[in-house]
C-alpha positions as CSV (number, residue, x, y, z in Angstrom):
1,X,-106.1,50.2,-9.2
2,X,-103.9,47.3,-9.9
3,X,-102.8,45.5,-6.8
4,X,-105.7,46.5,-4.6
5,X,-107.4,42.9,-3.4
6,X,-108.6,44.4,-0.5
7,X,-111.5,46.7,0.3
8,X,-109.3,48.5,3.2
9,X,-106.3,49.1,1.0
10,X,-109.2,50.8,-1.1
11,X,-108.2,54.7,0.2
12,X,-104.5,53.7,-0.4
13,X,-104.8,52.5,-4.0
14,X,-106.6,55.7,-4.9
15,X,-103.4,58.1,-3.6
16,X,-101.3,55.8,-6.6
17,X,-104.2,56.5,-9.1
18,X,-105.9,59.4,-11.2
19,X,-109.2,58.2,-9.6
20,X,-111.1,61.6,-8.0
21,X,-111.7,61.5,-4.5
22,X,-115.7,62.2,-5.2
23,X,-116.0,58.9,-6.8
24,X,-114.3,56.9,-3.3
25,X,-117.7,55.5,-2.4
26,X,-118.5,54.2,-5.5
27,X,-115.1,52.7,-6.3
28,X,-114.8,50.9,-2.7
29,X,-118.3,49.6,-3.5
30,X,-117.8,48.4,-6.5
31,X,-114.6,46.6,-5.3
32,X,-116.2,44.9,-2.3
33,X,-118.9,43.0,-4.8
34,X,-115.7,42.3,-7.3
35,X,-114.8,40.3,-3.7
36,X,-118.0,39.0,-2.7
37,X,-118.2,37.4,-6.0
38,X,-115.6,36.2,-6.9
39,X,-115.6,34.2,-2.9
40,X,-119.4,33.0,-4.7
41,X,-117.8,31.5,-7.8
42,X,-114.9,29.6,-5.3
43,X,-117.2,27.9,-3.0
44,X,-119.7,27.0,-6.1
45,X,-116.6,25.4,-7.8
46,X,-115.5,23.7,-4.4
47,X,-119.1,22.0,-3.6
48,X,-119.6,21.0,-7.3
49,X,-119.2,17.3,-8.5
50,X,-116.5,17.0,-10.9
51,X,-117.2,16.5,-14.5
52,X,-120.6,18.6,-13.6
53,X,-122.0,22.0,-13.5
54,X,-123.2,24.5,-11.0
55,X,-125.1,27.5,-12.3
56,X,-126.3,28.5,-9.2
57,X,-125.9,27.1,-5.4
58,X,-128.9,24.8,-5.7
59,X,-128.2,23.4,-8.9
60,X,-126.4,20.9,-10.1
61,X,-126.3,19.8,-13.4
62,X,-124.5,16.1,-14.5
63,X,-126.4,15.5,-17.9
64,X,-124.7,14.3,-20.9
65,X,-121.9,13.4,-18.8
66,X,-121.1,9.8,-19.8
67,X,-122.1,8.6,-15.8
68,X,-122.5,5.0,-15.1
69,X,-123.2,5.6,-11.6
70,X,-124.6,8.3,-9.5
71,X,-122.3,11.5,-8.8
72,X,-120.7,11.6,-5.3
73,X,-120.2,14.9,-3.2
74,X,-123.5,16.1,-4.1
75,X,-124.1,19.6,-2.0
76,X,-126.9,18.8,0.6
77,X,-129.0,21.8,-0.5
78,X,-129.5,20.9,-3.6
79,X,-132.9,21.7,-4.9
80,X,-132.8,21.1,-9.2
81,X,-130.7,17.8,-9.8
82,X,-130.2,16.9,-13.4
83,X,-129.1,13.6,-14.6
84,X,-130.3,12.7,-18.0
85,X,-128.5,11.5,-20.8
86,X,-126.5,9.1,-18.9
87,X,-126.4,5.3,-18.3
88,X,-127.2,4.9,-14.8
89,X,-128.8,1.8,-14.3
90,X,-130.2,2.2,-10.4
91,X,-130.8,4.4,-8.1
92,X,-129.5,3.3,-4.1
93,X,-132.4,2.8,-2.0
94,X,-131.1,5.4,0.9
95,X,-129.6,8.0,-1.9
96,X,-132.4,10.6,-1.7
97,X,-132.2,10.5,2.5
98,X,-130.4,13.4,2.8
99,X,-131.7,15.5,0.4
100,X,-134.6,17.0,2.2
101,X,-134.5,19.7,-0.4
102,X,-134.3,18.6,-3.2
103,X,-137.8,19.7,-5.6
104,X,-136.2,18.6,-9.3
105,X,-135.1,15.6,-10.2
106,X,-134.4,14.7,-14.0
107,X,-133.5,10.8,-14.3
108,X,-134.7,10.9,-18.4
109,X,-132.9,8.6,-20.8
110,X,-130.6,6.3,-18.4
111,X,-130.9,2.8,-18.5
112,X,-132.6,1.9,-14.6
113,X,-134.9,-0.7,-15.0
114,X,-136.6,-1.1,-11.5
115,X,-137.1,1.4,-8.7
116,X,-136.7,-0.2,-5.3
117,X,-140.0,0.6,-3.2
118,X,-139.9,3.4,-0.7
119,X,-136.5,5.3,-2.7
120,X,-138.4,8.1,-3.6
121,X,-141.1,8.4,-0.5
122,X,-137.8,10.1,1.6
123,X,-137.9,13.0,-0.6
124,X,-141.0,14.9,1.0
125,X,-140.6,18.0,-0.9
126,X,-140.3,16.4,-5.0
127,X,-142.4,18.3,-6.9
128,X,-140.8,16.9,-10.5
129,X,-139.9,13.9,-10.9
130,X,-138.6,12.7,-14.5
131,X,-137.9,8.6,-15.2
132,X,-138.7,8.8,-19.2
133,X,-137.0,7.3,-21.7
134,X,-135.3,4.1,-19.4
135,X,-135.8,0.4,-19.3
136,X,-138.6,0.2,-16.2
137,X,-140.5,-3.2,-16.4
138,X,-142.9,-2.6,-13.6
139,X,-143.9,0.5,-11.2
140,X,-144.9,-1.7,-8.3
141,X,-147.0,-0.3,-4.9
142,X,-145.0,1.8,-2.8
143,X,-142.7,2.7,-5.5
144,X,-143.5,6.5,-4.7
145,X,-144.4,6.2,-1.3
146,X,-146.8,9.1,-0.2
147,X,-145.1,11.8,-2.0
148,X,-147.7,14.5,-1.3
149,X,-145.8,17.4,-3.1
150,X,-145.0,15.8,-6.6
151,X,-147.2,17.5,-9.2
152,X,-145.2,16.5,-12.3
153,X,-144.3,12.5,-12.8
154,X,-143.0,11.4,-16.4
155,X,-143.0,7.7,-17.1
156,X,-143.4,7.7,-20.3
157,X,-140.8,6.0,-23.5
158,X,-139.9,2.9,-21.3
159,X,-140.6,0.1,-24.0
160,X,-140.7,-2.7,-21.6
161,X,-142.6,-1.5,-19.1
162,X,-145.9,-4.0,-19.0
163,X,-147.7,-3.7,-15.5
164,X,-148.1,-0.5,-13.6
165,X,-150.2,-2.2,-10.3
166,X,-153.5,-0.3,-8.7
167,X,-151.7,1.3,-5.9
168,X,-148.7,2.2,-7.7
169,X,-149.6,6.0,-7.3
170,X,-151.6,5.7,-3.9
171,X,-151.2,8.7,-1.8
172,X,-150.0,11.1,-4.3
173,X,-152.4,13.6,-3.6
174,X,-150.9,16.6,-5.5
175,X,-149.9,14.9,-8.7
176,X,-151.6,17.3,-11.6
177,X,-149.7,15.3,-15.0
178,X,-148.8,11.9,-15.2
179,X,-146.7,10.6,-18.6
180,X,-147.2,7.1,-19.3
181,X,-147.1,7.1,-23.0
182,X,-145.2,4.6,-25.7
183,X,-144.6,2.1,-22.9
184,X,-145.8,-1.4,-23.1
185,X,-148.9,-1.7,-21.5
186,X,-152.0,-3.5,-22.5
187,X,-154.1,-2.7,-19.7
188,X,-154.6,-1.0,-16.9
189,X,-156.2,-1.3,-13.5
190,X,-158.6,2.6,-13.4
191,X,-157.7,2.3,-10.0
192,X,-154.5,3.3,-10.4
193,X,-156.0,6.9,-12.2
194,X,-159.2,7.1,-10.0
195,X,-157.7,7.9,-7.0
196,X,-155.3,10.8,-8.1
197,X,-157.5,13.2,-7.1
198,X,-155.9,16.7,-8.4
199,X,-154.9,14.7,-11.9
200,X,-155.2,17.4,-14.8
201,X,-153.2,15.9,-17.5
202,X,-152.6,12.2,-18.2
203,X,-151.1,10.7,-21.6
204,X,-151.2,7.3,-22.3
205,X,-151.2,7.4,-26.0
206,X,-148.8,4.8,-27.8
207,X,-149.3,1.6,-25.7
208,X,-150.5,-1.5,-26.8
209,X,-154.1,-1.4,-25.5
210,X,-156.4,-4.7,-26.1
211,X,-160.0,-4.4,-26.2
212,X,-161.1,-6.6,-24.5
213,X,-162.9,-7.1,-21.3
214,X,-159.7,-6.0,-19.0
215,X,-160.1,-2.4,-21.1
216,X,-163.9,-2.0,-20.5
217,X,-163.5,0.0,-17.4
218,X,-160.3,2.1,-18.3
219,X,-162.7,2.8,-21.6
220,X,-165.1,4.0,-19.7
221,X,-162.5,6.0,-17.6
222,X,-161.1,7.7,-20.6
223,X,-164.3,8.5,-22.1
224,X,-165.6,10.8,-19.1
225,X,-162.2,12.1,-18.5
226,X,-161.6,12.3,-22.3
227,X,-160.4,16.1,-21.4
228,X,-157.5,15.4,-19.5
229,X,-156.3,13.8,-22.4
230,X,-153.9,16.4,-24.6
231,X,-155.2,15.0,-27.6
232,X,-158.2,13.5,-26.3
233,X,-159.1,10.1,-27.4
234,X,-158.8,10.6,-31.1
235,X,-154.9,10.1,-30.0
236,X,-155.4,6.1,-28.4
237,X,-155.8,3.3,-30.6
238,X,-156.0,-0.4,-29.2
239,X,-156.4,-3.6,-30.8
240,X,-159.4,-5.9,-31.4
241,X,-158.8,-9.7,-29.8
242,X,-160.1,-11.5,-32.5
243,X,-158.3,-10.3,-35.6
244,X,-155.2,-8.2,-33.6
245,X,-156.7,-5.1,-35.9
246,X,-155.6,-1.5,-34.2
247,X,-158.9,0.5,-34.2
248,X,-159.4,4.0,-32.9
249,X,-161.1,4.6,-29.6
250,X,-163.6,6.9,-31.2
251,X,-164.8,3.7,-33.4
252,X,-165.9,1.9,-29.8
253,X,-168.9,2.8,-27.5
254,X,-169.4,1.1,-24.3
255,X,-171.9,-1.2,-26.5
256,X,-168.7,-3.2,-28.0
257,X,-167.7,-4.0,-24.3
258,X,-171.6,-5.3,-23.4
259,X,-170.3,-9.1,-23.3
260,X,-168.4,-8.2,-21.1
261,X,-171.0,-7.2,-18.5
262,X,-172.0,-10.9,-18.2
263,X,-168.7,-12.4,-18.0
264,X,-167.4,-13.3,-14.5
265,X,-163.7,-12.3,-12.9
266,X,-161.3,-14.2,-10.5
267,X,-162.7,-13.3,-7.9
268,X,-166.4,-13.9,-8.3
269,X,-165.5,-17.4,-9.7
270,X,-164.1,-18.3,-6.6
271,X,-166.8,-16.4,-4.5
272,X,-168.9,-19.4,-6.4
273,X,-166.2,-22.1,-6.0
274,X,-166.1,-21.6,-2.1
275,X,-169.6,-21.3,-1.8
276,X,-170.2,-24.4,-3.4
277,X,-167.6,-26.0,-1.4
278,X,-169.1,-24.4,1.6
279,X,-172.5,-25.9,0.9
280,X,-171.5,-29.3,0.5
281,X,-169.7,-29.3,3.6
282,X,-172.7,-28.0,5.2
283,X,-174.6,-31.0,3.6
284,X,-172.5,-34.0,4.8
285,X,-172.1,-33.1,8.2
286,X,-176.4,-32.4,8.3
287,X,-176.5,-35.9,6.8
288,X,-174.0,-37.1,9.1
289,X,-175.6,-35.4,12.2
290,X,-179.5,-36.6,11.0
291,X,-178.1,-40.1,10.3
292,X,-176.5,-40.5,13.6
293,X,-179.4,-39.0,15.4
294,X,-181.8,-42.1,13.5
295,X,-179.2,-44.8,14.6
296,X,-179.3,-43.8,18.4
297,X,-183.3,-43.7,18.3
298,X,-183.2,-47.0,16.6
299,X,-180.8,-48.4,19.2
300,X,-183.3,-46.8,21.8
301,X,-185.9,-48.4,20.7
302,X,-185.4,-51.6,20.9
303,X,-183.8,-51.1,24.0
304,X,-186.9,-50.1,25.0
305,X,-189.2,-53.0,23.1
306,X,-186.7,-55.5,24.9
307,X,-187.3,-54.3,28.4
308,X,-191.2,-54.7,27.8
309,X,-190.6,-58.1,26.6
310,X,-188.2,-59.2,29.7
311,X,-190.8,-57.5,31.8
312,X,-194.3,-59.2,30.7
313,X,-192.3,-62.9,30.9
């Protein structure tokens, strides 16, 4: 069969060979997928990023790869894009825009620091989205967008990252685990878990929780949801104001937060302030209104006395 590259030259490289005529269908068949894929393994090596890989047509795989910057000539179709290991330090806002497919996207170990609002919320379909093990400060409102499909988000390993806001995960609807362990945070607002309504898994073990009054309600959080913890919360520790002494959460009851109950926030202080101020404005211009009111009737009346006077002479 040597020298036949062609499945219609098949008949004609059989009358040089010892090849029976009863096995013609299968030979020619067997040829043909020979063509078919070796035309596969051409286009997957033309459409691939150099320096990556491309296991199948709708992967591409660039970890480990010594990047400093994002791949170009990514194929449009991809669906599974893996990037980890590397030292890619941002991600362009408009970089996921014509990706419409894309469902996987590992962004573990590189060294972004900040995700510009609204880079992720193009990609509708994301179901796994993976930004462990960077240098994140911050995960900001509108950092996600509405991404309805993402079930999987990993946040976790980013030692700097402090502040994670209320609406930082607004309108992810779908998301079942969310990784925010060995990060930097000391507190966190329960909004930002409360309204993840299909949330199954959550980790948040490894931070550097305080107990004190900004923890109450994220306490109270954990305990009732203390089975979407993996290791429940014999795994969170968090450390007493007073003395800086790491305790375990099963050594606190809502009882060690009951100070708390009494003390006021931000807001209802200046609820009070403006009220007060309110008030007192209220007051003057009463006083200044009733004060005004006695001066004219004063000034009436002794026009009126003088007119009586001028009247009887």
């Amino acid at each position: 069969m040597e020298g036949c590259n062609d499945v219609t030259l098949c008949l004609s490289c059989l009358n040089h060979s010892f090849i029976p005529l009863t096995m013609l269908p299968c030979v020619c068949w067997l040829q043909s997928i020979l063509i078919l894929l070796s035309s596969v393994l051409w286009t997957l090596g033309e459409n691939c990023p150099a320096t990556c890989l491309c296991p199948d047509p709708h992967t591409v795989d660039c970890s480990g790869r010594g990047l400093t910057r994002l791949p170009d000539e990514i194929p449009l179709d991809v669906r599974r894009l893996l990037l980890a290991d590397n030292w890619i330090p941002r991600i362009p806002s408009d970089f996921l825009v014509l990706y419409s497919d894309l469902v996987y996207l590992d962004l573990r170990n590189n060294t972004l620091s900040h995700i510009e609002p609204g880079t992720l919320s193009t990609s509708s379909r994301l179901v796994f989205l993976d930004l462990g093990s960077n240098n994140l400060t911050e995960i900001p409102k509108g950092t996600f967008g509405e991404s309805r499909s993402l079930i999987k988000l990993r946040l976790g390993n980013n030692p700097y990252l402090s502040m994670v806001s209320e609406d930082a995960f607004l309108g992810l609807t779908s998301l079942r685990e969310l990784e925010l362990e060995r990060n930097a945070l000391s507190t966190l607002k329960v909004g930002a878990l409360s309204q993840l309504p299909s949330l199954r898994v959550v980790r948040l073990e490894g931070n550097p929780w305080v107990c004190n009054c900004n923890f109450a309600n994220l306490f109270s959080w954990l305990m009732e949801n203390s089975h979407k913890l993996p290791n429940g919360v014999e795994g969170m520790e968090c450390s007493l104001p007073m003395d800086g002494r790491r305790v375990s959460l099963t050594q606190l009851s809502k009882d060690s937060f009951r100070e708390c109950q009494a003390t006021l926030t931000l807001t209802d202080l200046l609820i009070i302030i403006f009220s007060g101020i309110s008030v007192s404005v209220v007051a003057i211009m009463t006083s200044f209104f009733l004060a005004s009111t006695v001066h004219c009737f004063q000034r009436w009346s002794k026009g009126t006395k003088g007119d009586e006077e001028e009247s009887e002479e």
